[in-house]
Steps between C-alpha positions, in 0.01 A plus 500: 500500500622388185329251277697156354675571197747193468608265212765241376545430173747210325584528094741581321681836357390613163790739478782625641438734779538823459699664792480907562538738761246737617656935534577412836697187388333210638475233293187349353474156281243411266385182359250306363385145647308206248306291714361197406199282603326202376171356524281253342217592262319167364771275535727721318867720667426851479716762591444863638828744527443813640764808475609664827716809544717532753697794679749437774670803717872551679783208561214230351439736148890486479534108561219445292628700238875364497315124556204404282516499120198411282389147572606455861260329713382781809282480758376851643291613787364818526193741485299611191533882444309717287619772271240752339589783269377708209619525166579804265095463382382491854437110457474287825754183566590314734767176549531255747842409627657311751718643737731230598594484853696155529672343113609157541704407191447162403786224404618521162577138350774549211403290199783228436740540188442321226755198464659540149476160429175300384294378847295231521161561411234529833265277567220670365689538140553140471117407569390794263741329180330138631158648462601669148623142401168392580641264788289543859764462779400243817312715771808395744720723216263797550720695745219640694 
C-alpha cells in the first residue's frame, strides 16, 4: 500500500525554467517556486517565503517550459520526492523536490503604458502634499 505523499503549492517563478531532455529524449522542466505567507507576530505583518523546486515530466515539462518565465504566478500539485547521493569526498546530501504532477499557470495582468503626457496626481499624492503643507484634509476627503 502506498503511503500519502501529496502537495500544492502557489508562488511565483524565480527564474526561467530550464527545459532539457533526458538520453531517451523525454523532456523534463525545472523551476523554482517563491511562496509567500503572512502572519501576525505582536501586532506587527511578518512574512515567511519559503523556496520550492520543482520538476515536471513529458507534454506538461514542454508547456511549462515554452509557458512560464520568471515571475509568473503557478499553482502546482504534486508529490515530494527525495534524491540522495554522494559526493567526490564520500559526503552525504540529500534535496527535496517537488515533482509536479498538475501546473496551473496563473493570469498574467500586463502593466498599463505610461501616458506621455503629465496625469493627474492620485488621490493619495494630493493628501500627502496637504499634509506636507501642514493642512489636515476633512475625514469625508480621506478616501478610505
Amino acid at each position: 500500500m502506498n503511503s500519502l505523499n501529496s502537495i500544492l503549492v502557489e508562488g511565483n517563478l524565480t527564474r526561467d525554467p530550464l527545459l532539457a531532455q533526458t538520453p531517451k529524449g523525454t523532456p523534463v522542466c525545472n523551476f523554482s517556486v517563491a511562496s509567500n505567507r503572512f502572519y501576525r507576530n505582536d501586532e506587527e505583518l511578518q512574512k515567511e517565503v519559503s523556496f520550492f523546486d520543482v520538476e515536471v515530466w513529458s507534454k506538461l515539462a514542454e508547456r511549462c517550459g515554452e509557458t512560464l518565465r520568471k515571475g509568473r504566478g503557478v499553482r502546482v500539485v504534486g508529490r515530494l520526492k527525495q534524491d540522495r547521493w554522494t559526493d567526490g569526498e564520500g559526503k552525504n546530501h540529500s534535496r527535496i523536490k517537488i515533482v509536479g504532477e498538475h501546473v496551473e499557470f496563473r493570469p498574467v495582468f500586463s502593466k498599463p503604458e505610461a501616458a506621455e503626457t503629465e496625469q493627474e496626481p492620485s488621490v493619495e499624492q494630493e493628501t500627502d502634499a496637504e499634509l506636507e503643507e501642514g493642512r489636515v484634509p476633512e475625514p469625508a476627503e480621506i478616501p478610505f
